[in-house]
KEGU-733694 format. One record per residue (C-alpha): residue in one letter; x negated, y, z negated; residue number from 0. Coordinates in nm, 3 decimals. Layout:
residues N
> type|c1|c2|c3|seq
> a|X|Y|Z|NUM
...
end
This chain:
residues 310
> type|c1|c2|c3|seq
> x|-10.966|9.833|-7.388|0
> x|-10.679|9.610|-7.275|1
> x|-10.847|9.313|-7.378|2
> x|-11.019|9.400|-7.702|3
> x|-10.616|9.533|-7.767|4
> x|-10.524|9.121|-7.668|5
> x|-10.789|8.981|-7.874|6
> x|-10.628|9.161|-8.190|7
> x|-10.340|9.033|-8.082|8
> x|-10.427|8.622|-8.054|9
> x|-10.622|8.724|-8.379|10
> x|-10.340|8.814|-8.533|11
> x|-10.164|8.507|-8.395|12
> x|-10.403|8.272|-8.534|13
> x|-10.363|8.415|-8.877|14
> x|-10.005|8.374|-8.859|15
> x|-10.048|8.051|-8.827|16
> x|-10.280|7.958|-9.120|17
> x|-10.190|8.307|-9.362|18
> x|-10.344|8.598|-9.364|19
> x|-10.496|8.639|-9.734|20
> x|-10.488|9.070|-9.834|21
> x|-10.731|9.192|-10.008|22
> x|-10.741|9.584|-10.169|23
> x|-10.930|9.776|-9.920|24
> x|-11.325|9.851|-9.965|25
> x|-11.557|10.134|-10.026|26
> x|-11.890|10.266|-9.975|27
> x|-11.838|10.542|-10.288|28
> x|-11.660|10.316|-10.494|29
> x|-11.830|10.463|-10.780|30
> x|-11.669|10.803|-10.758|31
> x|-11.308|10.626|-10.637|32
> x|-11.308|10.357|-10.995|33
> x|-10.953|10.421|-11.088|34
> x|-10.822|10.242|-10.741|35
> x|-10.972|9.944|-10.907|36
> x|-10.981|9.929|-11.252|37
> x|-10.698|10.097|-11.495|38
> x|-10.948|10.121|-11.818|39
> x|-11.095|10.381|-11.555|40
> x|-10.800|10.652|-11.651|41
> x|-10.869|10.962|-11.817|42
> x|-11.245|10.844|-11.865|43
> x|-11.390|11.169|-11.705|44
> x|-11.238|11.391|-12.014|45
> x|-11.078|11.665|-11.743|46
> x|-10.728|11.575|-11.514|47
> x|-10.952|11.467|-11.182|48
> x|-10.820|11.431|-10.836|49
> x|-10.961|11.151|-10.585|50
> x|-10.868|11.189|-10.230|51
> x|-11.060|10.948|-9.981|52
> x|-11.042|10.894|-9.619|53
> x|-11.219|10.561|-9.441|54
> x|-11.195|10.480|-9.065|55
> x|-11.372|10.148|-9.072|56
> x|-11.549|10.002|-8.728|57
> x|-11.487|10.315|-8.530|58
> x|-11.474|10.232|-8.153|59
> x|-11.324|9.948|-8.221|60
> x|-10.896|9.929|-8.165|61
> x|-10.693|9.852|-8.440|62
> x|-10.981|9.838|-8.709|63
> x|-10.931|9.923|-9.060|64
> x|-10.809|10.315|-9.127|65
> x|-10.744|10.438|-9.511|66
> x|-10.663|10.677|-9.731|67
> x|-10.628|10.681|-10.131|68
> x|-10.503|10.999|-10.318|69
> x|-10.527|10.920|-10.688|70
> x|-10.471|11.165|-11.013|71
> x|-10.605|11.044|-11.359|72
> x|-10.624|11.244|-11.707|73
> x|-10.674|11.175|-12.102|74
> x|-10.417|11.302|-12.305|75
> x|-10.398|11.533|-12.592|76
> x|-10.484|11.223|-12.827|77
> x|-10.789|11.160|-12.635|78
> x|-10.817|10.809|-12.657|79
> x|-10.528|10.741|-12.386|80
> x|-10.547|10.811|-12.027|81
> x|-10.294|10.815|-11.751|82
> x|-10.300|10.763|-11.391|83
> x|-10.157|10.694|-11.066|84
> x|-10.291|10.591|-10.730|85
> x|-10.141|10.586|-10.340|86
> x|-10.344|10.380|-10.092|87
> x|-10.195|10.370|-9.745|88
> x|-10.415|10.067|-9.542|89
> x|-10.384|9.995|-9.162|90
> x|-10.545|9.698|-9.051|91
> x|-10.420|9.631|-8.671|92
> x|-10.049|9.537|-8.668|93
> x|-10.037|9.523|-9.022|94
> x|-9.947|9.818|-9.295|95
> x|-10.015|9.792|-9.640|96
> x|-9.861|10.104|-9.881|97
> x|-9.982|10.088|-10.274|98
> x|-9.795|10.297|-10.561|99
> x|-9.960|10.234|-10.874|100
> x|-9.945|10.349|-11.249|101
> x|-10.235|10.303|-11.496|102
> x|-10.257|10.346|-11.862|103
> x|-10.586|10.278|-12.057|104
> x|-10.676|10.338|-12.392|105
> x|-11.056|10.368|-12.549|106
> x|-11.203|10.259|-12.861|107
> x|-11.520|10.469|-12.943|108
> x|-11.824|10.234|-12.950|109
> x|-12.110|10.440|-13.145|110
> x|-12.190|10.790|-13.083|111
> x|-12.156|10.835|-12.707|112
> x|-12.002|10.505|-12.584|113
> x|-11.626|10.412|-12.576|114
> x|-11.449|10.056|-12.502|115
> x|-11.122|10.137|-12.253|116
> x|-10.826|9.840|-12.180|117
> x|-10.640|9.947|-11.886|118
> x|-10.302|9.834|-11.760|119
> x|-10.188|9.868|-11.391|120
> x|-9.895|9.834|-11.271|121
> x|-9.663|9.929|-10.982|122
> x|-9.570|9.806|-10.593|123
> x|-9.704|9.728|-10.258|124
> x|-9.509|9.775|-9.942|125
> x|-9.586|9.584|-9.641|126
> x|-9.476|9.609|-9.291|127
> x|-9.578|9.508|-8.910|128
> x|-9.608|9.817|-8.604|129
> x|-9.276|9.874|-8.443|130
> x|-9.465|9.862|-8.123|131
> x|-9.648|9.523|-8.223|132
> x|-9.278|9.410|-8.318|133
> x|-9.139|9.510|-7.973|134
> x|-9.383|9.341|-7.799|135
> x|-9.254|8.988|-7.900|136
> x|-8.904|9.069|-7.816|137
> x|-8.977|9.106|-7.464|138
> x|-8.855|8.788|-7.250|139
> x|-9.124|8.514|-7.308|140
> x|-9.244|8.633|-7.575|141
> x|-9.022|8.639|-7.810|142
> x|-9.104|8.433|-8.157|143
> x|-8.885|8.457|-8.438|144
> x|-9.151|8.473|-8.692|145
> x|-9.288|8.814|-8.620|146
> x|-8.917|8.908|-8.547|147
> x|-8.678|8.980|-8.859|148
> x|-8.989|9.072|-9.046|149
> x|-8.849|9.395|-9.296|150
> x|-9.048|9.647|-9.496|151
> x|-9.018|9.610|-9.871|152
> x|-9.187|9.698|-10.177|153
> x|-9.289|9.378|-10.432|154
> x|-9.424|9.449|-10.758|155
> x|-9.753|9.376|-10.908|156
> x|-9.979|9.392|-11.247|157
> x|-10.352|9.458|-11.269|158
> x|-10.579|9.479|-11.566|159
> x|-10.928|9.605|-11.667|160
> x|-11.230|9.647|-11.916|161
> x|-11.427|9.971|-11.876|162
> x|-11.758|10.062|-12.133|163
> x|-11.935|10.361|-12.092|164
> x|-12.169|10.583|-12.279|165
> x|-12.335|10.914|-12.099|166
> x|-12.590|10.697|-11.945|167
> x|-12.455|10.421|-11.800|168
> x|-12.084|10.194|-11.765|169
> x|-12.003|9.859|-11.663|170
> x|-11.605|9.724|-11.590|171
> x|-11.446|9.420|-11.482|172
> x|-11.051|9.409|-11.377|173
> x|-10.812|9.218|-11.148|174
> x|-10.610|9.517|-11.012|175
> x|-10.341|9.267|-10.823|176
> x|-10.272|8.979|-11.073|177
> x|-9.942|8.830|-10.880|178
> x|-9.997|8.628|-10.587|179
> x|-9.718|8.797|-10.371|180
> x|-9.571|8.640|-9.997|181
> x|-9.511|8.928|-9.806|182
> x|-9.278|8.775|-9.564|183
> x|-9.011|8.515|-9.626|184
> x|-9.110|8.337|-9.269|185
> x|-9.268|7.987|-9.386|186
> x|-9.500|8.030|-9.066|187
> x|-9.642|8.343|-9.206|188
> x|-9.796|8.482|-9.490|189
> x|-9.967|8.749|-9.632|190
> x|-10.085|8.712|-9.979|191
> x|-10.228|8.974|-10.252|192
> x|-10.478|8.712|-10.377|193
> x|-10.651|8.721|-10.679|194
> x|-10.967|8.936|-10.683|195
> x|-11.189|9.013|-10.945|196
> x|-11.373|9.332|-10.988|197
> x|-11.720|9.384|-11.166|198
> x|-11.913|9.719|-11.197|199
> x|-12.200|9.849|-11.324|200
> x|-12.447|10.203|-11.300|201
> x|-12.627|10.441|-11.494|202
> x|-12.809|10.721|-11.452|203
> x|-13.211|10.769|-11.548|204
> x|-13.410|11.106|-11.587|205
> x|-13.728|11.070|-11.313|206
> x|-13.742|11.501|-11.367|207
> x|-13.646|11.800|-11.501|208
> x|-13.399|11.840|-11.157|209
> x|-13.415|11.486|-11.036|210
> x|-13.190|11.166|-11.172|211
> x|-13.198|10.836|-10.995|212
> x|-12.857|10.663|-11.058|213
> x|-12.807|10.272|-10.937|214
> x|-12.477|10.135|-10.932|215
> x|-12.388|9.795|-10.818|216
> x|-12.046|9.618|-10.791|217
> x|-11.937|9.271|-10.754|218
> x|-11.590|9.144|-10.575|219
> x|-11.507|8.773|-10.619|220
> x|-11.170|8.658|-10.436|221
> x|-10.987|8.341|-10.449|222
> x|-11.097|8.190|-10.062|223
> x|-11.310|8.436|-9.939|224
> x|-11.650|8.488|-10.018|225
> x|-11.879|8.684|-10.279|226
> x|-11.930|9.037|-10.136|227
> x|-12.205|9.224|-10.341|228
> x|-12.219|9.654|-10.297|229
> x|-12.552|9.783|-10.429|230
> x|-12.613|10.174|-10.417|231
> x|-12.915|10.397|-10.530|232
> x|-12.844|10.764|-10.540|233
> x|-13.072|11.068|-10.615|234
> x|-12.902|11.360|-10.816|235
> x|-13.124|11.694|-10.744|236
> x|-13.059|12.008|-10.954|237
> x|-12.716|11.858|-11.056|238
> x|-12.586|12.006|-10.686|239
> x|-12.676|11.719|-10.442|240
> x|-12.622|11.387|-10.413|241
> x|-12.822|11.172|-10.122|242
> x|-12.859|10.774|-10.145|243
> x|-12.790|10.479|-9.964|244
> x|-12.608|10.137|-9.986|245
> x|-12.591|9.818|-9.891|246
> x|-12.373|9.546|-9.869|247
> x|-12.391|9.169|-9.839|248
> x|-12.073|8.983|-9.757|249
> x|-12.094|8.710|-9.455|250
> x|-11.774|8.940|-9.238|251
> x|-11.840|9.312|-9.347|252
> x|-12.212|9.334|-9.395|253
> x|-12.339|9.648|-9.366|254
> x|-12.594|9.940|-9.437|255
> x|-12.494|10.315|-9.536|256
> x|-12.604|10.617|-9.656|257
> x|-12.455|10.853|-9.888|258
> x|-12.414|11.262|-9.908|259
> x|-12.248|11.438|-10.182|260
> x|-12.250|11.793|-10.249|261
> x|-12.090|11.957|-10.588|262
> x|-11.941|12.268|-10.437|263
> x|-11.837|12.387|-10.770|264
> x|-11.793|12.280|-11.173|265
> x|-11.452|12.171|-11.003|266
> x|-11.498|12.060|-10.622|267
> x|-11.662|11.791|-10.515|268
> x|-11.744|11.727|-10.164|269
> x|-11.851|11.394|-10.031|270
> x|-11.965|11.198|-9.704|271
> x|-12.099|10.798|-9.628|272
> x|-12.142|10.682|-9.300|273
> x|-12.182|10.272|-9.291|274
> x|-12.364|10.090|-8.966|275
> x|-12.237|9.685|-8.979|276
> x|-12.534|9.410|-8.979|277
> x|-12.227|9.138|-8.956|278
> x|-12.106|9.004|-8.545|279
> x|-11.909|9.312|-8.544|280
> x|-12.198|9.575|-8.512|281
> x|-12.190|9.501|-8.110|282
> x|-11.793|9.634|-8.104|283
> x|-11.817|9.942|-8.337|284
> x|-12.049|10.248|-8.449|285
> x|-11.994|10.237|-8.775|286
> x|-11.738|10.370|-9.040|287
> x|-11.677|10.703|-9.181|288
> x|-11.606|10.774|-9.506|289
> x|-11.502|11.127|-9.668|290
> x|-11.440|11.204|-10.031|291
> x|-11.289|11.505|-10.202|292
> x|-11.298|11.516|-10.570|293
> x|-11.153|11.822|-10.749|294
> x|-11.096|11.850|-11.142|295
> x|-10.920|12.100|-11.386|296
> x|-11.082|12.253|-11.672|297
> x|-11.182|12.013|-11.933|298
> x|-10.967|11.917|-12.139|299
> x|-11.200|11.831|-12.458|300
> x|-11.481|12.157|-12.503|301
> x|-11.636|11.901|-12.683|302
> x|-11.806|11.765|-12.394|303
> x|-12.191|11.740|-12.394|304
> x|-12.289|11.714|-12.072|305
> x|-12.133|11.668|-11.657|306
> x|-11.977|11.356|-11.604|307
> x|-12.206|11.124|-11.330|308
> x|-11.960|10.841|-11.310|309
end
């Protein structure tokens, strides 16, 4: 345990000395958790919807990747403009990464079902190092000045986003983080919110009178790191339970899943992924956990036709 807890550590040395690029934490139900990525996402569901998500990434092994996102999104009375707001704390190692943002969208109706939404994000990130990772360098001979003097603060950021959707199906593109921020003002470290670009797509198709198959895929592009590609399959039975699988293809986080969700209620929804890695990390970890809560108010329009699949 000692030395997997001294590998993070020289790993997080290295990166201090060449940057350490952030990206916006990933998801294997990243269909049902849209909002943390794309503002045109807001209000789209036609009811005031609650996300809450929990992820411990690589379990077993020390200091990998734990999050949690807690986001609230609603149309307004004028049904063509949503509002939202997202929290996602993200603990990588040594390294803490706090997101408050704000979203805004507003849809154009596209023929009888589909509408157009441009969303707006915008808000701060707060980034910070462990106190204990901190103290560690202060001790005699091994002190170094630029993990020292290192201070939490918030920076600001913009994101943006497309999102078209009928009943059937929906496809978006956004860049939630638009600035490329330094996170510490120590030239032999850095921690940028690089430029990432978003693109998602789904639908849903009738294979019964109680069974609907519903593919989803999405697409993250980021300025120096590689394509990663998420395709999903879910089956819907009786319009109670949810049961698919996923799989990803990215040359670090590679990795297989499968999906449970279960609609408790017209307002609860209660969901569950488990992810095993096919990347070099499978032989230090088993697996990652993923839990999703979803619970929405009353519609808001009694216009609406039919439950809301994405």
């Amino acid at each position: 345990m000692k030395l997997i807890k001294h590998n993070i550590i020289a790993i997080a040395l290295l990166s201090c000395t060449v940057g350490i690029a952030q990206q916006l934490p990933q998801f294997t139900q990243y269909m049902y958790n849209t909002i943390s990525i794309n503002p045109a996402y807001a209000g789209s569901r036609e009811a005031l919807s609650i996300v809450g998500l929990h992820r411990s990434q690589w379990v077993g092994f020390q200091g990998g990747p734990i999050t949690q996102t807690l986001s609230i999104h609603t149309p307004l009375r004028n049904d063509r403009i949503g509002l939202g707001l997202s929290f996602i704390e993200d603990d990588l190692g040594p390294e803490n990464f706090t997101y408050l943002y704000a979203d805004f969208s507003y849809a154009i109706p596209t023929g009888d079902t589909g509408k157009l939404a441009f969303g707006l994000k915008g808000g701060f990130t707060q980034y910070s190092l462990d106190s204990d990772f901190r103290e560690y360098f202060d001790q005699p001979g091994n002190f170094d000045p630029s993990i020292l003097g290192i201070e939490d603060r918030w920076t600001p950021n913009i994101g943006a986003g497309v999102y078209w959707s009928t009943n059937r199906i929906y496809a978006g593109l956004s860049v939630p983080r638009i600035l490329n921020t330094d996170k510490n003002t120590d030239d032999g470290f850095e921690a940028l919110d690089r430029l990432s670009y978003y693109f998602t797509v789904g639908g849903v198709i009738d294979l019964g009178k109680s069974i609907k198959f519903k593919p989803a895929a999405l697409l993250k592009a980021t300025n120096g790191a590689p394509l990663s590609y998420d395709l999903t399959a879910n089956f819907l039975f009786n319009e109670k339970f949810w049961l698919g699988g996923s799989y990803r293809i990215n040359n670090q986080t590679a990795a297989i899943g499968g999906i449970a969700d279960f609609q408790v209620s017209r307002q609860l929804r209660v969901g569950y992924a488990y992810e095993k890695p096919i990347s070099d990390i499978a032989s230090y970890t088993t697996g990652t956990h993923e839990i999703l809560l979803i619970y929405e108010f009353k519609f808001l329009n009694s216009k609406l036709k039919s439950p809301r699949y994405f």
